[in-house]
N, C-alpha and C positions, 0 to 999 in steps of 0.2 A: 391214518384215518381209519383204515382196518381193525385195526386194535383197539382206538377208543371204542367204534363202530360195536365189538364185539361186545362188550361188557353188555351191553341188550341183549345179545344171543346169536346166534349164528344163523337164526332163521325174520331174523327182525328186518323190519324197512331202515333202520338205521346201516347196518352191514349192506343191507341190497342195494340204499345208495350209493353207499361207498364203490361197492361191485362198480355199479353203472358207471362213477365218474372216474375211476381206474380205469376200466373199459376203454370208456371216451379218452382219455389219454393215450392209451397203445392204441388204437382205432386212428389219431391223428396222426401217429407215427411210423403207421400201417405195418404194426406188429399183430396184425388180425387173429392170428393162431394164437396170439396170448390172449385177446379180448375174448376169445371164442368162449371158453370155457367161464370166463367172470359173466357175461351177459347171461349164459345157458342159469350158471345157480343164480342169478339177479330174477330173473321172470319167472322163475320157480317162488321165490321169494316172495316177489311181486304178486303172483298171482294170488298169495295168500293172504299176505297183509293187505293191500292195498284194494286189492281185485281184480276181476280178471279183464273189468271192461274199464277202468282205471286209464286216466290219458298218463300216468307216469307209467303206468306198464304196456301199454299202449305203446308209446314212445322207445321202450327200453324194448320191445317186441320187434322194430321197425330195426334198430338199430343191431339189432340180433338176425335179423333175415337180412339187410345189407353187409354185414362180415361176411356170411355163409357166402353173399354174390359175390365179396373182393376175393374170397378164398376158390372161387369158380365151384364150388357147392349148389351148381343152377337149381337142382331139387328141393333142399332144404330152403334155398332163398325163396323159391316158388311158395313151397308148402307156408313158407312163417309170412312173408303176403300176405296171403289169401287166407292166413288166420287174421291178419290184423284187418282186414277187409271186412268177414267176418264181425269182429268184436268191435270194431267202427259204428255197424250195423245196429246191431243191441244197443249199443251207447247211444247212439242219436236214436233210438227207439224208447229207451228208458228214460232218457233229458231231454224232456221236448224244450226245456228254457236252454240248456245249451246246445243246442243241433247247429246254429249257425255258425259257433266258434269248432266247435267239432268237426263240419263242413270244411271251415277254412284249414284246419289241422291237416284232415285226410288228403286237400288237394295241395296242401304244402309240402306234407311230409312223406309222401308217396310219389 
C-alpha cells in the first residue's frame, strides 16, 4: 500500500493514510516502537494536507499520544493529549454545525 501510496509523494494524504493504517496494524499487535515512528511522519503529513484541526488528524494524533502511553512515554503521551484537547477546541469553535458529533468524538476517543 506504501508504494502505490507513493507515486502521490511522500508528503501526500495518500502515503499518511497508509502510515496510519500500518500503524494501526503493529499498534494491534503491540509492536508500538514500530508504529511510533509511522504515526510521528503521518501527523506531520497530516497536519499539512488535511489540517491541523482535521478529525483524520485528530484521530491519528490520539492514536500517536496513546503509543507514546503503551511505550510508558507518560510525557509525550501527556503533551499529544492536551494538544489534541487543544485542537478539539478550535474545531468545535470553527464547526459550529459539527460540534455535537465532534462532542461525541472527544468523549469517545479520549
Amino acid at each position: 500500500a506504501l508504494e502505490k501510496a507513493a507515486h502521490f509523494g511522500s508528503g501526500s494524504a495518500p502515503v499518511a493514510t497508509s502510515l496510519v493504517n500500518l500503524a494501526e496494524l503493529y499498534r494491534r499487535l503491540g509492536r508500538f516502537k514500530e508504529a511510533l515512528p509511522l504515526l510521528e511522519r503521518a501527523t506531520d503529513t497530516l497536519d499539512q494536507t488535511a489540517g491541523p484541526n482535521n478529525k483524520v488528524t485528530i484521530r491519528a494524533l490520539v492514536d500517536l499520544a496513546d503509543t507514546h502511553l503503551q511505550l510508558k512515554s507518560i510525557a509525550a503521551a501527556s503533551d499529544g493529549f492536551e494538544d489534541v484537547l487543544r485542537r478539539l477546541d478550535i474545531a468545535e469553535e470553527n464547526q459550529v454545525a459539527g460540534r455535537d458529533p465532534l462532542r461525541l468524538g472527544r468523549a469517545g476517543g479520549l
